[in-house]
C-alpha positions in Angstrom: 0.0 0.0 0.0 2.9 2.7 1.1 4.9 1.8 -2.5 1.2 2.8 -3.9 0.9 5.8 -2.5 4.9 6.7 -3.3 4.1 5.9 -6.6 1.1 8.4 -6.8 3.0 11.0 -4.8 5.7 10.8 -7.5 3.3 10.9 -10.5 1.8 14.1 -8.8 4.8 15.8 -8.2 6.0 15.0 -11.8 2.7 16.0 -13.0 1.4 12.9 -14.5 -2.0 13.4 -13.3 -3.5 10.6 -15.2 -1.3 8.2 -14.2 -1.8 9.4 -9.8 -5.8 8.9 -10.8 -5.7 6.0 -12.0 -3.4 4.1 -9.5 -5.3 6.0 -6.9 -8.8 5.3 -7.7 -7.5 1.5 -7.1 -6.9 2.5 -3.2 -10.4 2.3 -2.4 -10.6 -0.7 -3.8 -8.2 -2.9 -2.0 -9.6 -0.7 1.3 -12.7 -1.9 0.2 -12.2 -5.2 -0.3 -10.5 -5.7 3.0 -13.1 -4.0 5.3 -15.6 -4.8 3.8 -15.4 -9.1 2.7 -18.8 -9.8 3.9 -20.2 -7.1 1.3 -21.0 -9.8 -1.9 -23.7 -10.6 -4.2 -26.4 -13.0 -4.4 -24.0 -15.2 -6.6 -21.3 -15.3 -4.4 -19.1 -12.7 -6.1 -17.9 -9.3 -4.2 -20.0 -6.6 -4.6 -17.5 -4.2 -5.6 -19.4 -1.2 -6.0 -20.9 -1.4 -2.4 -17.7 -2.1 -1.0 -15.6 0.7 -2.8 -18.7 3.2 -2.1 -18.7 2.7 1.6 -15.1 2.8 2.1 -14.8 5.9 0.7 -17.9 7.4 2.4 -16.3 6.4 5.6 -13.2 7.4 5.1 -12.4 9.8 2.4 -16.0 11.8 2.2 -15.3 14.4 4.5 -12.7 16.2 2.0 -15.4 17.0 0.2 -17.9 18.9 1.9 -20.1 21.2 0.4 -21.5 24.6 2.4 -23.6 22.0 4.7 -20.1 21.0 6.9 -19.8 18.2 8.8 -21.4 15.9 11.1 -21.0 16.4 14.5 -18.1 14.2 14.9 -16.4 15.8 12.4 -15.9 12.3 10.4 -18.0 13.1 7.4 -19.6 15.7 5.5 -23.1 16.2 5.7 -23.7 16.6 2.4 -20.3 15.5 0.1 -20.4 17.0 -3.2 -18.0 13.8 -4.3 -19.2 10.6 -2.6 -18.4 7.0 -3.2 -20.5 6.1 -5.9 -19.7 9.3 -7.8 -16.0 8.0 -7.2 -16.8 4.5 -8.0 -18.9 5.7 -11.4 -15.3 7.5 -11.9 -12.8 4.3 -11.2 -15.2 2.3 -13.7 -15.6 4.7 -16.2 -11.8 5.9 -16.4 -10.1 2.9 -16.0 -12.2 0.9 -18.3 -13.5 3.4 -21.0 -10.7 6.0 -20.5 -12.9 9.0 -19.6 -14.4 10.8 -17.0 -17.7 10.5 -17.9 -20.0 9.3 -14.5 -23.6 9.3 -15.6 -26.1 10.9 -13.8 -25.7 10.6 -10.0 -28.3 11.0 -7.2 -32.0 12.3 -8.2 -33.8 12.2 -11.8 -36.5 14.2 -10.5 -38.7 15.6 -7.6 -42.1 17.8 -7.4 -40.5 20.5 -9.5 -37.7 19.8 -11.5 -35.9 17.2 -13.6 -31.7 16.6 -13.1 -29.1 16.2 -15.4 -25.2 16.2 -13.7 -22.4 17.9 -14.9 -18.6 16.3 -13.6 -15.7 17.5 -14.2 -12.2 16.7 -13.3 -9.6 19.8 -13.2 -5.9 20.1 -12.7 -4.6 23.3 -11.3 -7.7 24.8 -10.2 -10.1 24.9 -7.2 -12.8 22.4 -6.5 -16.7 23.6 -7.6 -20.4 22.3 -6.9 -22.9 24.2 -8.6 -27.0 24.1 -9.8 -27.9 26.3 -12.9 -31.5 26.2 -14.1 -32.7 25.7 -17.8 -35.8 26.9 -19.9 -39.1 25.2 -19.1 -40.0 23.4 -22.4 -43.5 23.7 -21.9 -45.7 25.4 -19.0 -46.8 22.1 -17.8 -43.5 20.5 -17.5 -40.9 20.7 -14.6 -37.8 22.7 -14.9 -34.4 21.3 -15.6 -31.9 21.8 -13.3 -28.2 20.7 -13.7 -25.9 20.3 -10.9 -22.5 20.2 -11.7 -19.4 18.9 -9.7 -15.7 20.0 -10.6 -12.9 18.2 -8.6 -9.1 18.9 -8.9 -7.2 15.6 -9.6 -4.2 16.6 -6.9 -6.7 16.9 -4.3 -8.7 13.9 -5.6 -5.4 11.7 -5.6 -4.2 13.7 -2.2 -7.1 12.9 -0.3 -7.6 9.4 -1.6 -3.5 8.9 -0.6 -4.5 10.3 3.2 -7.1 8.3 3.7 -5.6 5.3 2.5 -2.4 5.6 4.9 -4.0 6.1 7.6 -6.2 2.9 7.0 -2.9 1.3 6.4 -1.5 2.2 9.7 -4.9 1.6 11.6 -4.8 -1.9 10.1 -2.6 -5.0 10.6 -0.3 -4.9 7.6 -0.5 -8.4 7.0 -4.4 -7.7 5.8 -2.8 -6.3 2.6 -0.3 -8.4 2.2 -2.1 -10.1 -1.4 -2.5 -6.5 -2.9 1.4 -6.2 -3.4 3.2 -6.4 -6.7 5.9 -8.6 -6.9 8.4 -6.3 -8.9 11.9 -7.6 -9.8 14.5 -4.7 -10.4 17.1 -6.0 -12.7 19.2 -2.5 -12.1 
C-alpha cells in the first residue's frame, strides 16, 4: 500500500495526473475489499461497487464537503459533493472506457424539477459544486436543473493517498499483504 501511495505521490509531483488517478482510484478498492469481505452478491461474487462506495464514504467523504459541513463528529460531510458512488462511477468509467464520464448521480426528478449532472475533473484549479436552471420546455412540465461537480485531480489523488495511509496504519499490515506487486528490479 505505502509503495502505492509513493508511486502516486511521485506521479503528482511530476505532473502525470493521469497516471496518480488512475493508481489512486485502485486504493479504495483494496480498502474496500479488505473491510468490507462480507459485502458480496447473491451469486457469491464481491459486490465491488458497495464495497468501494462505503469505504470511501467512511473514510475519504469528509474532504469533500459542500456549504452544509460536517457531522458532529467531524468524520464526514453532511452533504459530500463527491461521494463514493460518484467515485466508483469514476474508477469504472476511467479505468475501463478512459474518460471521466459518470452518468447521472443522485435524483432524476422531484415535485418541481428534472436533473441532469455535470462532472468534471480539473488540474490546477479549485474544486466547484454548482446548480444552474434551464428553460421550461413547456408550461406544464418541470424545470431542468443541472448540478455540476468540478474536482481537482491533486486533491482527488491527495485525499484518496491520506485516507488510505491512515487505513494502512490503523490496520494489521498483513491484511494487505495479497494487494502487493511482486516487482523484480534488474538495475
Amino acid at each position: 500500500m505505502l509503495d502505492k501511495i509513493k508511486d502516486i505521490n511521485l506521479a503528482l509531483t511530476n505532473k502525470s495526473y493521469l497516471s496518480a488517478l488512475a493508481l489512486s482510484l485502485t486504493l479504495p478498492d483494496i480498502c474496500g475489499q479488505i473491510e468490507y469481505p462480507h459485502f458480496i452478491k447473491k451469486n457469491g461474487d464481491r459486490n465491488v461497487g458497495k464495497q468501494y462506495a462505503t469505504w470511501f464514504d467512511n473514510w475519504v467523504n469528509h474532504h469533500f464537503a459542500d456549504t452544509s459541513g460536517w457531522t458532529n463528529d467531524y468524520t464526514k460531510a453532511k452533504n459530500p459533493y463527491l461521494t463514493g458512488k460518484m467515485c466508483y462511477f469514476l474508477r469504472c468509467s476511467f479505468l475501463h472506457a478512459g474518460n471521466s464520464d459518470i452518468g447521472n448521480w443522485g435524483d432524476k426528478e422531484d415535485a418541481d424539477f428534472y436533473f441532469s449532472c455535470e462532472f468534471e475533473l480539473a488540474v490546477g484549479g479549485a474544486d466547484k459544486i454548482g446548480s444552474s436552471w434551464g428553460h421550461q420546455p413547456n408550461n406544464n412540465s418541470k424545470i431542468l436543473k443541472t448540478k455540476s461537480v468540478r474536482v481537482n485531480i491533486d486533491k482527488l489523488c491527495e485525499c484518496i493517498c491520506r485516507s488510505a495511509e491512515r487505513y494502512y496504519r490503523e490496520k494489521d499490515p498483513n491484511l494487505f499483504k495479497d494487494y502487493n506487486l511482486n516487482l523484480i528490479d534488474f538495475k
